[in-house]
C-alpha positions in Angstrom: 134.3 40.0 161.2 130.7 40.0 161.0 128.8 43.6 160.9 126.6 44.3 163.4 123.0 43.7 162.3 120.5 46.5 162.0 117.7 44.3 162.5 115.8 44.9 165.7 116.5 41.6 168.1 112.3 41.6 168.4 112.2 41.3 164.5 115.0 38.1 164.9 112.9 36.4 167.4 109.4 36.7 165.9 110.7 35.3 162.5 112.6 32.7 164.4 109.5 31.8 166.3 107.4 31.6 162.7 109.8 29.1 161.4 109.4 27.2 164.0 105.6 27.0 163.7 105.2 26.9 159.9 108.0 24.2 159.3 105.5 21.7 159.3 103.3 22.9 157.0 106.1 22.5 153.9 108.0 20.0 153.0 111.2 21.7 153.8 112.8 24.2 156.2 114.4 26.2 153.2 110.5 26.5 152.2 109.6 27.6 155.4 112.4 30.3 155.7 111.5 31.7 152.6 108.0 32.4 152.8 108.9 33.7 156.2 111.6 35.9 155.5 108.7 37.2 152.4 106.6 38.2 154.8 108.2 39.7 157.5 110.3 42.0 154.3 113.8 40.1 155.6 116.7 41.2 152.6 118.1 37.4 152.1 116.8 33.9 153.4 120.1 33.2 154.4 119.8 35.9 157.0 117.0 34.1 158.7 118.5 30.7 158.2 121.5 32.0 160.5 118.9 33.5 162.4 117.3 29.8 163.1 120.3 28.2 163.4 121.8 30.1 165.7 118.5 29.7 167.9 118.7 26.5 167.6 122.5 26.4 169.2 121.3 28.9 172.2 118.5 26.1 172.8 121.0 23.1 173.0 119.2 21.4 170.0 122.5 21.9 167.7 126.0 22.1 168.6 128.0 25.2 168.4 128.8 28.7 170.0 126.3 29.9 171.7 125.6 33.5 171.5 126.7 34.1 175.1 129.9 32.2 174.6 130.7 34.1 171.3 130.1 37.3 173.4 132.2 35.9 176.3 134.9 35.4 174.2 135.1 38.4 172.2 135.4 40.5 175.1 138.2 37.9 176.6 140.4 38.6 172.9 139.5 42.3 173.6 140.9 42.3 177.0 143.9 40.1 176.0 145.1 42.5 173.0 144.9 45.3 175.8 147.0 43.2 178.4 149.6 42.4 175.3 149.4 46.5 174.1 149.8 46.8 178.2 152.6 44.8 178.2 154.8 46.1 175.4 154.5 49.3 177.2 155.9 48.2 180.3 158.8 46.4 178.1 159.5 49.2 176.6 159.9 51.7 179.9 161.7 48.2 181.9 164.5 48.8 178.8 164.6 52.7 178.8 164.9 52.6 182.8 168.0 50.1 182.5 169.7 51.6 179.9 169.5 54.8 182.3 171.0 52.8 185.0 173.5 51.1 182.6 174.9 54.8 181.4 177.6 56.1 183.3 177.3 59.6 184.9 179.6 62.2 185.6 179.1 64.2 188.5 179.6 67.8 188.3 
């Protein structure tokens, strides 16, 4: 899974928004991201091409997961592996309690 990124979301939009203006002034995206991503000090210019690309899905332009669905459906794994932990619990307690009522007693 993916770290979280330390890069403020203000610093992802403004290079995203650069890219966007600049990529007609080389002949090539890559170029653009790079000089970009050389100015604004980002590590790796495959950081901002994810950056771009991703835009570009949120937008419509590309197909993919959008950022909202991703988010939608991590939370929707999250709650399912809390409804299967929920589950096994209840299991677990439904055998215990028949057993109980399985045993024989004595009365005293």
């Amino acid at each position: 899974m993916a770290r979280p990124s330390s890069d403020p979301p203000e610093l992802r939009r403004r290079a995203v928004r650069m890219v966007a203006e600049v990529r007609g002034d080389y002949p090539a995206e890559s170029a653009a991201i790079t000089v970009v991503a050389k100015k604004l000090g980002i590590g790796s210019r495959e950081t901002l091409r994810k950056w771009v690309r991703q835009d570009e899905i949120d937008s419509g332009q590309r197909p993919g997961t959008s950022s909202e669905e991703s988010a939608q459906l991590k939370a929707l794994k999250r709650e399912n592996a809390e409804l299967r932990r929920a589950n096994e619990i209840l299991k677990a307690a439904a055998r215990f309690f028949a057993a109980e009522i399985d045993r024989p007693h004595q009365r005293s």
